[in-house]
N, C-alpha and C positions, 0 to 999 in steps of 0.2 A: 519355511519360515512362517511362524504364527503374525502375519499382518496386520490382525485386529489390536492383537494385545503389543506390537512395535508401535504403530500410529494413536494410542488409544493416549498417550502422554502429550502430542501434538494435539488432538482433539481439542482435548480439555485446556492446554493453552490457549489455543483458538478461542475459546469461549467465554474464557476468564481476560483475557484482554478485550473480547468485546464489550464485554460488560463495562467492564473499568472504563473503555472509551465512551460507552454512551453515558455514563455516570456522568464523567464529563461536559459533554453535552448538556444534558439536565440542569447541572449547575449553573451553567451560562441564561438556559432559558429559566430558572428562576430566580435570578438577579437579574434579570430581563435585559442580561449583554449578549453583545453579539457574539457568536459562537463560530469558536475556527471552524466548527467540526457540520461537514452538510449530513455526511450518513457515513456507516462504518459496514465494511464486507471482511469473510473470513472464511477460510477454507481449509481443508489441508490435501496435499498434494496425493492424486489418485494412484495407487499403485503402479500401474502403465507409465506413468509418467518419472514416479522415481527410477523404476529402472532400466529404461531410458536415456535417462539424466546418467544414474552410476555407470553406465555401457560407456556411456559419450566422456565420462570423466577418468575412469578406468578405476573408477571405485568397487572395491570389493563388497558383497553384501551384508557382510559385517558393520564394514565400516560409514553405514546407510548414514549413521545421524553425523557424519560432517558435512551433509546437504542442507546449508542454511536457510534453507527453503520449502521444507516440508510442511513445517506451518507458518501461511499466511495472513497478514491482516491489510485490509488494505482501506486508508483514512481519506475521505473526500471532502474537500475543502472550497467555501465559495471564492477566495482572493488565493494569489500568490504568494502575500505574506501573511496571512495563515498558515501556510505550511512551513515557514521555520516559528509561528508560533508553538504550535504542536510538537514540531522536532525540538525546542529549547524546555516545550515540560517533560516530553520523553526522556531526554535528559537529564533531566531533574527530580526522577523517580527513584526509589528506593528499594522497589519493589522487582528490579531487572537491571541486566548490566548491559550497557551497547558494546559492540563487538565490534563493528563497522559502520562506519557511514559512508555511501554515495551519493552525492549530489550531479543527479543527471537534470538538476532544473540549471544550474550556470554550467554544467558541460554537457548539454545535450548527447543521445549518441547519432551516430551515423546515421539512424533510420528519420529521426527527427525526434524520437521516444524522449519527452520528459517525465520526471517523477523524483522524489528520493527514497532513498530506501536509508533504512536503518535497520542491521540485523543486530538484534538482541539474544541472550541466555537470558530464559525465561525458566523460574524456577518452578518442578510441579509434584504436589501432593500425592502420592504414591501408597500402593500398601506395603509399600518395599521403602518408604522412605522419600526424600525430596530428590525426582530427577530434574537434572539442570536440562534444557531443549532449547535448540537452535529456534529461534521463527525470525520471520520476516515483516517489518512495517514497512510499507511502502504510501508515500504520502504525496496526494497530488489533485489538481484543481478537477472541476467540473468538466471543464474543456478538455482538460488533458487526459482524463478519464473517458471520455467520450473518444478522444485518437484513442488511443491505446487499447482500449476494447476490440476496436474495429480493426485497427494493426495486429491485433492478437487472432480475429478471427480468421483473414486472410492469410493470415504467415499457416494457419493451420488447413487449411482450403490447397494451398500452392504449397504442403510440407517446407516448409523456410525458404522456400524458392518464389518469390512475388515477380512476377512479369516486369521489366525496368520501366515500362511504360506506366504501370500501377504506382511501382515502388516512386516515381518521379508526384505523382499527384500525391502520394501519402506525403510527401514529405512538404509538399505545398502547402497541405492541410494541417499540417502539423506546426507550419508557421503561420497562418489564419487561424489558428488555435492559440497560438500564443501572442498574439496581437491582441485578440480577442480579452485575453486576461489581462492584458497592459493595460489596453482603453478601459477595461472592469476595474483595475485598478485605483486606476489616477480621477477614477468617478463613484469610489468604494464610502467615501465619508455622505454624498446626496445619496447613493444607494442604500444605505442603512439611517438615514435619518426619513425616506421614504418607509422604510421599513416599519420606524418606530410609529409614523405618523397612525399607519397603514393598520399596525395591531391596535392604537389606542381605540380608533375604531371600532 
């Protein structure tokens, strides 16, 4: 299988959606509002890892692009509702269709893992014409981005196997994370009126 030219339509999704997020961004900072959006990541999924994934799903290699996860974007956000701001524009796009939404921020999972995810059909520019491509937005605080990281490293350290004595502190941390975003929360209107003080400056 030519790999380059499979992932080479994920790529350029990745890219084209980052763009349009930090467009966003910009906008905010030049109407001098505050901005859901802190920084935007994007990737697409390493080889090794999709197939992998098709083993583990019992996916055939054909049938690679119903991994809605190949291409990633992932939107970091300074407050909690921030991120159903962002999920209510993403929504309200033209430019892509949602396919799914998970809200793992009011159902956390087992591990403590917050985030949401929105998997979209992202359409893309071809010399072959418009391919439609799975990708993934996954949308989540400072805080939560800092757990999850570090849960990702680990879970990769210990192959999905974390020691219970670990997996008990991640999950500790995981709600000192999200406490953490409460109290940022309910103190988000003096945190951005410091903010504004702070640029007029």
């Amino acid at each position: 299988m030519n790999w380059e030219a499979v992932l080479a339509p994920y790529a350029q999704a990745v890219e084209e959606l980052k763009i349009k997020l930090k467009g966003i961004r910009k906008q905010y900072e030049y109407e001098s509002k505050h901005s859901p959006i802190e920084f935007i990541t994007g990737r697409v999924k390493p080889v090794k890892s999709i197939l992998e994934k098709t083993e583990l799903r019992n996916i055939p290699l054909d049938g690679v692009e119903e991994l809605p996860d190949i291409a990633g974007v992932r939107v970091v956000c300074p407050f909690v509702d921030d991120i159903y701001a962002i999920v209510n524009m993403i929504r309200s796009r033209k430019d892509l269709t949602i396919a799914e939404e998970k809200d793992y921020i009011t159902h956390k999972k087992a591990s403590g893992y917050r985030s949401y995810h929105i998997i979209i059909e992202y359409p893309v520019e071809t010399i072959h014409g418009v391919k439609m491509v799975l990708a993934e937005v996954q949308i989540r605080t400072l805080a939560m981005n800092f757990w999850a990281t570090n849960e990702h490293s680990l879970n990769y350290k210990y192959k999905g196997q974390i020691p219970s004595a670990i997996q008990s502190r991640l999950q500790r941390a995981a709600e000192a994370a999200f406490r953490l975003d409460e109290e940022m929360s309910a103190i988000k209107n003096e945190v951005l009126e410091a903010k504004r003080i702070f640029h007029r400056k």
